[in-house]
N, CA, C and O atoms as a printed pandas DataFrame, in Angstrom:
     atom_number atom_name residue_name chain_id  residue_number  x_coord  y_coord  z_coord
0              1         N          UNK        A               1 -109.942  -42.328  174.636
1              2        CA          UNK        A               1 -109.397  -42.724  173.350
2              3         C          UNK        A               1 -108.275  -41.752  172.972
3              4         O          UNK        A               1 -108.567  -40.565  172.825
4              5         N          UNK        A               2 -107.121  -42.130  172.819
5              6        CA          UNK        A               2 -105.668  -41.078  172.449
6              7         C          UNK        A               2 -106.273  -40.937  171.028
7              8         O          UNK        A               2 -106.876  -41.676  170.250
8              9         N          UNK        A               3 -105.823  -39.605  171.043
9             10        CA          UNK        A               3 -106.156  -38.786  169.740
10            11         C          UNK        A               3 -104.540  -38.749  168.703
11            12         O          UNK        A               3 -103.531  -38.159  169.087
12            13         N          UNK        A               4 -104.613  -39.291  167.765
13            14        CA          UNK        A               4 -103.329  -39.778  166.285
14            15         C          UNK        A               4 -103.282  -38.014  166.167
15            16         O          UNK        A               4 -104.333  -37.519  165.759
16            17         N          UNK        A               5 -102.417  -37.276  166.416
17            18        CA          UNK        A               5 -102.519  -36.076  166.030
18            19         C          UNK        A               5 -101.829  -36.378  163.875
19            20         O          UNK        A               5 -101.920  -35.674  162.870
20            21         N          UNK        A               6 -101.225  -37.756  164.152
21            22        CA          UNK        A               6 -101.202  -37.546  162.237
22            23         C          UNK        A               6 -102.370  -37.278  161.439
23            24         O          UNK        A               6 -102.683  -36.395  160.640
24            25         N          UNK        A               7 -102.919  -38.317  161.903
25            26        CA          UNK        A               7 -104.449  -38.629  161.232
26            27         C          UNK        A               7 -105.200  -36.851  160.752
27            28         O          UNK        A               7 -105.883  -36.645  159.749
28            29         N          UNK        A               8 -104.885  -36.021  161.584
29            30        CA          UNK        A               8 -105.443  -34.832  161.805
30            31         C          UNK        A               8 -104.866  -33.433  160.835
31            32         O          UNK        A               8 -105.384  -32.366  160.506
32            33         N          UNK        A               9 -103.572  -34.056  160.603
33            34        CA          UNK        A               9 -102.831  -33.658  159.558
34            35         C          UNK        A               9 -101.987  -33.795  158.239
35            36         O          UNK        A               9 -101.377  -32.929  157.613
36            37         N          UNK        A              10 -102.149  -35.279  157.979
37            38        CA          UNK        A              10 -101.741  -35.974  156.811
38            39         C          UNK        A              10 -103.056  -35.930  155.677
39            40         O          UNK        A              10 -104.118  -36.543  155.778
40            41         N          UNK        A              11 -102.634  -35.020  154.593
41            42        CA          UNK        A              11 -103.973  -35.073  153.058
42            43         C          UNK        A              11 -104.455  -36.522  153.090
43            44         O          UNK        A              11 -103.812  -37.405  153.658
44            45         N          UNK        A              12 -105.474  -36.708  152.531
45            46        CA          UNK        A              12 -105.175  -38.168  151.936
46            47         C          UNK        A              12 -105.953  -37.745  150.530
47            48         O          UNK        A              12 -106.186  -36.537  150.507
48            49         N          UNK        A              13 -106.335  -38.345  149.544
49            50        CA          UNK        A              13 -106.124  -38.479  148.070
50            51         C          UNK        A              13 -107.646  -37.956  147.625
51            52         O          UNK        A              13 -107.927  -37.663  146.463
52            53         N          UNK        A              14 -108.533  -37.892  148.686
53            54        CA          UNK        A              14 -109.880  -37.947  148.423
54            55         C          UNK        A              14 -110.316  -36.495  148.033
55            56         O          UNK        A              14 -109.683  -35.517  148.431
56            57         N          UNK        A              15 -111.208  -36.416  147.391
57            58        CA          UNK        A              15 -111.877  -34.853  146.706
58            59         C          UNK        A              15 -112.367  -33.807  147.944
59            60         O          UNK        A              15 -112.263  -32.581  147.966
60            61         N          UNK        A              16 -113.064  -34.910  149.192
61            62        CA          UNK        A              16 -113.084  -34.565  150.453
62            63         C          UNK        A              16 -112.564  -34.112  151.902
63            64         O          UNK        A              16 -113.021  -33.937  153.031
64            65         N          UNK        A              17 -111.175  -34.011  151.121
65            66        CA          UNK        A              17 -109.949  -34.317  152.146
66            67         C          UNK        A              17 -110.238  -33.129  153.445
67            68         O          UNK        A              17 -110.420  -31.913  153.373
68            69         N          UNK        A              18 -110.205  -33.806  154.305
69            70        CA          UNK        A              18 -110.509  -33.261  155.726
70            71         C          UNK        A              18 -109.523  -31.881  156.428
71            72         O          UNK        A              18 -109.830  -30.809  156.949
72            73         N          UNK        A              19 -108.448  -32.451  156.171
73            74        CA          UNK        A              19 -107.355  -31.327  156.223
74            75         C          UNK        A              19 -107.339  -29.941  155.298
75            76         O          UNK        A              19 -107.210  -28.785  155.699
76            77         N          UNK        A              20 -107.482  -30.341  154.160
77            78        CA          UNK        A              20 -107.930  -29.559  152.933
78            79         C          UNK        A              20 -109.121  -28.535  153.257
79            80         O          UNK        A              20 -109.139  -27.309  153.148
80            81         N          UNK        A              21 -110.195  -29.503  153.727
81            82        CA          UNK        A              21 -111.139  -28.841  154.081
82            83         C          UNK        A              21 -111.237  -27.395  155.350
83            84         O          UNK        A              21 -111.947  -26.391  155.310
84            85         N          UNK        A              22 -110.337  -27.780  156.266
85            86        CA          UNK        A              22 -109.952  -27.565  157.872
86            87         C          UNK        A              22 -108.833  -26.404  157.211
87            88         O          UNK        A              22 -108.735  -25.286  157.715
88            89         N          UNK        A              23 -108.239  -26.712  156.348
89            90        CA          UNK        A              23 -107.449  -25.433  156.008
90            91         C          UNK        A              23 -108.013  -24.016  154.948
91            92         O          UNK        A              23 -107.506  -22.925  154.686
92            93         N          UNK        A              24 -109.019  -24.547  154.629
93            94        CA          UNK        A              24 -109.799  -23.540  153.378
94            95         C          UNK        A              24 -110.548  -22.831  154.624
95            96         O          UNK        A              24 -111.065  -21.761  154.301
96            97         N          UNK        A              25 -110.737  -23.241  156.140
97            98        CA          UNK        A              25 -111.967  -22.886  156.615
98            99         C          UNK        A              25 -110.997  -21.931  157.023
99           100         O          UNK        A              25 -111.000  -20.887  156.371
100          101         N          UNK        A              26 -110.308  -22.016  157.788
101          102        CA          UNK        A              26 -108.804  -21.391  158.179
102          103         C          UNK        A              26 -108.764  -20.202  157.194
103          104         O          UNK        A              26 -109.278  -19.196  157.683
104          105         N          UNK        A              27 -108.323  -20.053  156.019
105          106        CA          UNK        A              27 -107.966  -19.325  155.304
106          107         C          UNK        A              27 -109.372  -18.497  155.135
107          108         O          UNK        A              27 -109.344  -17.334  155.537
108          109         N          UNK        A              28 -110.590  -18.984  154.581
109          110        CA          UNK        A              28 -111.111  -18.365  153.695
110          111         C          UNK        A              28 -112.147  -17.526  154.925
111          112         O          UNK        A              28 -112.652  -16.427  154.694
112          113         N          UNK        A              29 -112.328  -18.260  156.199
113          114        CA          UNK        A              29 -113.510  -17.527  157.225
114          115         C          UNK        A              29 -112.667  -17.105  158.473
115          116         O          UNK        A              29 -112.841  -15.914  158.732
116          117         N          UNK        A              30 -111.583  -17.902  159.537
117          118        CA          UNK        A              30 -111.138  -17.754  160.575
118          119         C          UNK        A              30 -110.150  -16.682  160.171
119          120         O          UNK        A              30 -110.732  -15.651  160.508
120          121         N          UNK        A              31 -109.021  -16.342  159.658
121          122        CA          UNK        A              31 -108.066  -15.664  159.505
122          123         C          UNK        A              31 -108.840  -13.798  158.953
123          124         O          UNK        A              31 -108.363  -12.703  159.251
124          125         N          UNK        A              32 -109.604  -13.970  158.445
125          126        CA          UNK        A              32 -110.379  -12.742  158.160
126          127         C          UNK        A              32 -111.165  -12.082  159.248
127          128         O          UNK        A              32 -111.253  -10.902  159.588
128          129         N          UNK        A              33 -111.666  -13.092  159.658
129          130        CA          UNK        A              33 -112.702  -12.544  160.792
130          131         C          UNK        A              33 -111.752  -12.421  161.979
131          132         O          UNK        A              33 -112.310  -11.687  162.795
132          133         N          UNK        A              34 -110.425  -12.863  162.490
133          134        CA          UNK        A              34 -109.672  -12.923  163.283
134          135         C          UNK        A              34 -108.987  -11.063  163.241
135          136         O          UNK        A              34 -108.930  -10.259  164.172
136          137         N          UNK        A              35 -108.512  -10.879  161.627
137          138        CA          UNK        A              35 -108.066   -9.667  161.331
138          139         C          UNK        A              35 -109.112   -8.371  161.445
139          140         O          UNK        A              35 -108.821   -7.175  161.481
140          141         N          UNK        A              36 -110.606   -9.090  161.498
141          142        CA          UNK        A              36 -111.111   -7.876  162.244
142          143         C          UNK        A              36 -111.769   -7.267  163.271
143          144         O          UNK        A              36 -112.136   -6.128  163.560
144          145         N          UNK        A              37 -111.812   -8.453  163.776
145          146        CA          UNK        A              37 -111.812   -8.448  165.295
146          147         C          UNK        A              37 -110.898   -7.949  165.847
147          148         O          UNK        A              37 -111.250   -7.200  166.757
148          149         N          UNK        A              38 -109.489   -8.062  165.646
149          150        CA          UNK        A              38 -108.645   -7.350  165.899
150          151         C          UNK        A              38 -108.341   -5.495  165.705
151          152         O          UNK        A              38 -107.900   -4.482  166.248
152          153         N          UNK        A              39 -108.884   -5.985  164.659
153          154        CA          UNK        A              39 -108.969   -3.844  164.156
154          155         C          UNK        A              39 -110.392   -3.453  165.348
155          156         O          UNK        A              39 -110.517   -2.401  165.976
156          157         N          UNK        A              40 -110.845   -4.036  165.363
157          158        CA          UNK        A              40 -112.522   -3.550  165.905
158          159         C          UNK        A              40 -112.118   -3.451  167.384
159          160         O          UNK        A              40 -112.811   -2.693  168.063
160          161         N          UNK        A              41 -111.221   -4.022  167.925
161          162        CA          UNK        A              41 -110.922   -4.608  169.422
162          163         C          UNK        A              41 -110.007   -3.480  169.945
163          164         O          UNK        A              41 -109.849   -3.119  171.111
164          165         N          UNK        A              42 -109.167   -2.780  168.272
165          166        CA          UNK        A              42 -107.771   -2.119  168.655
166          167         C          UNK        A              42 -107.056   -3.199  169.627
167          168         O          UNK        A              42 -106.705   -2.902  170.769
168          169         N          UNK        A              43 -106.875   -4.478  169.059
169          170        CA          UNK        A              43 -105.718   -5.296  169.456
170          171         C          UNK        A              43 -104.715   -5.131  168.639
171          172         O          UNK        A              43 -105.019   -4.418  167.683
172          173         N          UNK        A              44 -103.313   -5.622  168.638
173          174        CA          UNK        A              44 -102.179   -5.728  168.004
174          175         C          UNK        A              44 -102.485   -6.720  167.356
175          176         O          UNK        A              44 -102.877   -7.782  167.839
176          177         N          UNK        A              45 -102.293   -6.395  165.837
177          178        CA          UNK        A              45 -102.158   -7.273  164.615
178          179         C          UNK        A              45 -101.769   -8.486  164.914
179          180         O          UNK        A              45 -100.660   -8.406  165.442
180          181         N          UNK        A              46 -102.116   -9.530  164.844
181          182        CA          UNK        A              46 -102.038  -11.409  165.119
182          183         C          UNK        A              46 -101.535  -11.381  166.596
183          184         O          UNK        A              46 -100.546  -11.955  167.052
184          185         N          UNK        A              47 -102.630  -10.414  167.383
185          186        CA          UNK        A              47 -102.291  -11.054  168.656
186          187         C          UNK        A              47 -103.600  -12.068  169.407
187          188         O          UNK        A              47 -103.612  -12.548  170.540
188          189         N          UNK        A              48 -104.838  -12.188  168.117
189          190        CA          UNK        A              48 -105.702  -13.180  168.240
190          191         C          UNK        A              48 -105.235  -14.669  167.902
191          192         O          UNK        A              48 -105.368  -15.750  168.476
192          193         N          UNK        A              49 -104.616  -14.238  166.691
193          194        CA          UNK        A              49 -103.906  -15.578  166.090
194          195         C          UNK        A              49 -102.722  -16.347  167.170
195          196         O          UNK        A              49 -102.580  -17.557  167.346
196          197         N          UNK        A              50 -102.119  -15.467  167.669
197          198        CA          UNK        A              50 -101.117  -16.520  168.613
198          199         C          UNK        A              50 -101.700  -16.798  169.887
199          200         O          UNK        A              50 -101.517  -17.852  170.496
200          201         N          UNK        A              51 -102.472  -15.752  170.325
201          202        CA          UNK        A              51 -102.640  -16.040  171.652
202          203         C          UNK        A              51 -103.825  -16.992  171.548
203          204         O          UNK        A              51 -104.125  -17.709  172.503
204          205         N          UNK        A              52 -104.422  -17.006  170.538
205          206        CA          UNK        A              52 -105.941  -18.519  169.664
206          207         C          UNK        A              52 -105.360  -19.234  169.674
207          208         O          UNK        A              52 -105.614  -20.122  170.487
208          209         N          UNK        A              53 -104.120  -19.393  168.763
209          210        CA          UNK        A              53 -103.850  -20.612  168.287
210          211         C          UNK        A              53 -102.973  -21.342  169.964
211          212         O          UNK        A              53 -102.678  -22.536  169.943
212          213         N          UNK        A              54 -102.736  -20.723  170.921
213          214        CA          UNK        A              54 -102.004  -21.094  172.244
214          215         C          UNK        A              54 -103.395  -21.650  172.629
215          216         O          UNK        A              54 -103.493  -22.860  172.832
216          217         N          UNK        A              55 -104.317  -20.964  172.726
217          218        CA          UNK        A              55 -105.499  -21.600  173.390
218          219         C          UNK        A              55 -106.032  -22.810  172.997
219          220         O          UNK        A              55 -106.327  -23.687  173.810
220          221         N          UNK        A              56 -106.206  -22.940  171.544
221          222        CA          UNK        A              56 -106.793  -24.015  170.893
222          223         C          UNK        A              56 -106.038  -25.196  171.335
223          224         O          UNK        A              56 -106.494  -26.225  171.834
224          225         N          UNK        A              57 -104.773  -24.886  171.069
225          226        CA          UNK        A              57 -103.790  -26.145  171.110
226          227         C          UNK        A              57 -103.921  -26.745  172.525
227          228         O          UNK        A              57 -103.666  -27.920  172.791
228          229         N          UNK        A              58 -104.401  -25.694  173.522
229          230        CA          UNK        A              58 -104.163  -26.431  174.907
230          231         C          UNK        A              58 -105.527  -27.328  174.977
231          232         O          UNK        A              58 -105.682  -28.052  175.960
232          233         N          UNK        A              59 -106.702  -27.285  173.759
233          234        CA          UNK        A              59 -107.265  -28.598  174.280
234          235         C          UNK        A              59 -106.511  -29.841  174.060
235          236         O          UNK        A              59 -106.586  -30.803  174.824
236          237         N          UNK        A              60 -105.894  -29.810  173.164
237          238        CA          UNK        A              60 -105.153  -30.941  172.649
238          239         C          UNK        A              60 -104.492  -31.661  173.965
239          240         O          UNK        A              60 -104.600  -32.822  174.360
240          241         N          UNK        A              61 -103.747  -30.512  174.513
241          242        CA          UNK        A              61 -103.071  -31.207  176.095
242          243         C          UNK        A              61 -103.983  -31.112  177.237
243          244         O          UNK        A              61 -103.534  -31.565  178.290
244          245         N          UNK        A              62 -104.924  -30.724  177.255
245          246        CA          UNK        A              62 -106.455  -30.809  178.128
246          247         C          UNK        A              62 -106.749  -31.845  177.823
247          248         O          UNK        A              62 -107.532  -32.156  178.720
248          249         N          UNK        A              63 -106.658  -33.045  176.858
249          250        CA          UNK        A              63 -107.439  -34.259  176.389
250          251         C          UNK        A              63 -106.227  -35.023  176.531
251          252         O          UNK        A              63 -106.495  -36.220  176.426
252          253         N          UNK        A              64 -104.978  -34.811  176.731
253          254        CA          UNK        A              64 -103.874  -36.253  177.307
254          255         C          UNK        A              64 -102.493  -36.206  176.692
255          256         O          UNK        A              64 -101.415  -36.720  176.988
256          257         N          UNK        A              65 -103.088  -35.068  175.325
257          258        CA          UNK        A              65 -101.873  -35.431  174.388
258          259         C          UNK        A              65 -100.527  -34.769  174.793
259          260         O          UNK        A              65 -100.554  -33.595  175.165
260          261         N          UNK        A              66  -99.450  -35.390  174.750
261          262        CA          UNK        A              66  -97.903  -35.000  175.565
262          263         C          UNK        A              66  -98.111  -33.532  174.656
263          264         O          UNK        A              66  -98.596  -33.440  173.528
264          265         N          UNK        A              67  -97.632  -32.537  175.445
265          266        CA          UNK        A              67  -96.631  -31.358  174.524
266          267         C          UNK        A              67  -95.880  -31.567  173.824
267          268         O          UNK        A              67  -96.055  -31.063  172.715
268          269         N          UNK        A              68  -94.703  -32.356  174.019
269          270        CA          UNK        A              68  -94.097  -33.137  173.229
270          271         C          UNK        A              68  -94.789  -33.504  171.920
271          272         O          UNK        A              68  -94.103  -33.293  170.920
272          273         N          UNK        A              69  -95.884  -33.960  171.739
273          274        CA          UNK        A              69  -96.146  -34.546  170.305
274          275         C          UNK        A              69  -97.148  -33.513  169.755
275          276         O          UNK        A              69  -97.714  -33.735  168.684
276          277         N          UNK        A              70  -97.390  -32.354  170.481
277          278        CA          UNK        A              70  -98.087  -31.248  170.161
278          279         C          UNK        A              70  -97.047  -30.402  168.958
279          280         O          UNK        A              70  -97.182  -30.292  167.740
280          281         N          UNK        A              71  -95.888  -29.838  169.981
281          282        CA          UNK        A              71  -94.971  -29.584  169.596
282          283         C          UNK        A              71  -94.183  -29.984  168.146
283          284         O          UNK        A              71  -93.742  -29.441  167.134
284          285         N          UNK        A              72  -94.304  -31.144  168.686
285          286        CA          UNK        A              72  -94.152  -31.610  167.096
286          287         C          UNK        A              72  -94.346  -31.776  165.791
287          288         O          UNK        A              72  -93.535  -31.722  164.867
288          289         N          UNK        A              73  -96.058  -32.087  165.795
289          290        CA          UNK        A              73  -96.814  -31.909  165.138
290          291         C          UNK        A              73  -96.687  -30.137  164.439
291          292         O          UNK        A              73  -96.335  -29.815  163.304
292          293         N          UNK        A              74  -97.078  -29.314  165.496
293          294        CA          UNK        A              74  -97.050  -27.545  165.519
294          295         C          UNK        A              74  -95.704  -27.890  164.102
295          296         O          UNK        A              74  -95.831  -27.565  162.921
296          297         N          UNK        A              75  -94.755  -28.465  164.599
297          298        CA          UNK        A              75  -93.525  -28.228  163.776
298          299         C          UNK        A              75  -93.600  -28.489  162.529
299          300         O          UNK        A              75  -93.262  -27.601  161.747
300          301         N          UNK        A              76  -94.038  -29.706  162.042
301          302        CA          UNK        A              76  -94.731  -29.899  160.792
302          303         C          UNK        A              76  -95.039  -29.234  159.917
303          304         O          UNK        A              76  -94.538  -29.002  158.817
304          305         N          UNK        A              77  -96.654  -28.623  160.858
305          306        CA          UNK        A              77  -97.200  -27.949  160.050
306          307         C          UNK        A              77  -96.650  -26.299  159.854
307          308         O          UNK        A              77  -96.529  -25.658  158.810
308          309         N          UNK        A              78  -96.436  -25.984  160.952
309          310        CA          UNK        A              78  -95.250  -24.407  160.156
310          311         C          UNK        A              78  -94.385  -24.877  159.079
311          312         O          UNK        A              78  -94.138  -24.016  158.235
312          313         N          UNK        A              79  -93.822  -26.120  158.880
313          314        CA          UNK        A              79  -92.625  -26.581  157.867
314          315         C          UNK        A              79  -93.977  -26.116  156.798
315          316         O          UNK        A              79  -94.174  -24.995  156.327
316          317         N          UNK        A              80  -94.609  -27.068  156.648
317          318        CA          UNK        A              80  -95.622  -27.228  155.763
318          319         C          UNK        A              80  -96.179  -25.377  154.953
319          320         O          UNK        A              80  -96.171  -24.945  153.801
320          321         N          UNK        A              81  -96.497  -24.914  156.003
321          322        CA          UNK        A              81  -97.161  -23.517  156.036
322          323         C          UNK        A              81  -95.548  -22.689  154.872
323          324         O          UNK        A              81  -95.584  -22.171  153.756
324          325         N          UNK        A              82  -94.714  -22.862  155.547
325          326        CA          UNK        A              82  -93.684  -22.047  155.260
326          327         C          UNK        A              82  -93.338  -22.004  153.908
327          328         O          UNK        A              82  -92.877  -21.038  153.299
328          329         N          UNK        A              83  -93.750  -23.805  153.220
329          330        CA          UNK        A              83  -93.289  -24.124  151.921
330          331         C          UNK        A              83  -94.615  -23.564  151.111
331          332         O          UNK        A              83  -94.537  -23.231  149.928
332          333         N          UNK        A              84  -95.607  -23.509  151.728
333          334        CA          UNK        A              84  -96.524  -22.872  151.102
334          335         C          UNK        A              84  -96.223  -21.198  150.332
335          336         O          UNK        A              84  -96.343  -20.623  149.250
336          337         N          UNK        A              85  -95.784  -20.965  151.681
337          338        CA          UNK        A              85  -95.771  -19.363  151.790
338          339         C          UNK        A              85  -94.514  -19.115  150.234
339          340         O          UNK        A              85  -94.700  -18.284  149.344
340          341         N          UNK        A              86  -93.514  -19.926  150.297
341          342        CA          UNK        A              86  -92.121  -19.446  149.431
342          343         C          UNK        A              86  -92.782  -19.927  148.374
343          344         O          UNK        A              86  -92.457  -19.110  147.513
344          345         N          UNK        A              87  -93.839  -21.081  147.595
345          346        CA          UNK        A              87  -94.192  -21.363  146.787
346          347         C          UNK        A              87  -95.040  -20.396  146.275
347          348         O          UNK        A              87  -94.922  -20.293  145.054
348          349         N          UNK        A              88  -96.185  -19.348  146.974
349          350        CA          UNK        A              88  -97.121  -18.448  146.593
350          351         C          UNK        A              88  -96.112  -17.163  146.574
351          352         O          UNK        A              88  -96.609  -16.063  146.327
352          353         N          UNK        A              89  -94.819  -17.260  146.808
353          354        CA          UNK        A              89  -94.393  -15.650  146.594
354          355         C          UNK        A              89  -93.327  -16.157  145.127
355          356         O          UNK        A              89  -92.652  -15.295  144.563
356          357         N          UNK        A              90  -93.314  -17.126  144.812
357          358        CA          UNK        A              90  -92.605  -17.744  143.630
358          359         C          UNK        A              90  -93.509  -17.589  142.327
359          360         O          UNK        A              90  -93.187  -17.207  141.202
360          361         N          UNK        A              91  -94.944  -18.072  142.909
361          362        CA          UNK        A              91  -95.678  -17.843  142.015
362          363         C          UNK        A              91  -96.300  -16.135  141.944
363          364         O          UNK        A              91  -96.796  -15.775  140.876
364          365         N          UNK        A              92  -96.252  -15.332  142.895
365          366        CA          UNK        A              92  -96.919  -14.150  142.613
366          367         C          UNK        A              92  -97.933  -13.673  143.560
367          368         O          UNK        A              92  -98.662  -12.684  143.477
368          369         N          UNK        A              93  -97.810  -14.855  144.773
369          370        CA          UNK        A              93  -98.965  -14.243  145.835
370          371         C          UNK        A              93  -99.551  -15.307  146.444
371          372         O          UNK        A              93  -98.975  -16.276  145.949
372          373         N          UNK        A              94 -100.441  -15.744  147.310
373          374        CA          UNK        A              94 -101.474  -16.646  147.636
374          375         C          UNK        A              94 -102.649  -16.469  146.691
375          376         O          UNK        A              94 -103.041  -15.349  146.363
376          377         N          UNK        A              95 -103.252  -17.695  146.223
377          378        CA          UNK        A              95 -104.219  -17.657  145.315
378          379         C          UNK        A              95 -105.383  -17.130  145.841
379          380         O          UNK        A              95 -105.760  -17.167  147.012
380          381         N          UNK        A              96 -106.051  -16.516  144.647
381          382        CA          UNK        A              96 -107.022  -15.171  145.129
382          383         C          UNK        A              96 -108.459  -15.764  145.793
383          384         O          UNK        A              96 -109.026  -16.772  145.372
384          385         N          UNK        A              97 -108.932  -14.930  146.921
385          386        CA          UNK        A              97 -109.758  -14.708  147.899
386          387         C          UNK        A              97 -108.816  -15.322  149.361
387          388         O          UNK        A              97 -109.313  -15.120  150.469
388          389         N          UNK        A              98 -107.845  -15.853  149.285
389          390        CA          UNK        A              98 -107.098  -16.154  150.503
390          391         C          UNK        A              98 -106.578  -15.545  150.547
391          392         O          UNK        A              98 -105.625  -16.059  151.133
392          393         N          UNK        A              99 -106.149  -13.828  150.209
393          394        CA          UNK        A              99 -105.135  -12.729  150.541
394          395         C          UNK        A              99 -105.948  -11.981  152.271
395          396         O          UNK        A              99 -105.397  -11.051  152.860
């Protein structure tokens, strides 16, 4: 079954929203525990995060999906991430417990 990489990243309207959800988990448990694993490991600061997020993504192309629409997608969501980022330094920071 080809996997809609939209489906996986488009909100939709619901109180439940899946993405929403997938990004709080991100923020509020993976990105913390990533930063100290890293101190604990004496790795270089987000060298879990890129060299993770390289790994993760290759199930995506382990299961069929072109690089190409990996890639793409990836592109998105950094757009996405980025407008986040200039919106929380507009307002004064990322909202608190996601620092």
């Amino acid at each position: 079954m080809p996997i809609d990489l939209n489906t996986l990243i488009e909100h939709d309207a619901s109180d439940e929203c899946p993405v929403c959800r997938a990004q709080n988990l991100v923020d509020l448990a993976l990105l913390p525990a990533v930063a100290a694993w890293e101190m604990r490991s004496e790795l270089p600061h987000l060298s879990i995060a890129l060299i993770g997020a390289a790994g993760l993504l290759s199930a995506l192309l382990e299961e069929g999906v072109p690089r190409d629409d990996v890639e793409a997608t990836l592109s998105r969501l950094l757009d996405d991430y980025e407008q986040q980022i200039a919106e929380n330094e507009v307002m004064g920071g990322p909202p608190q417990g996601t620092a």
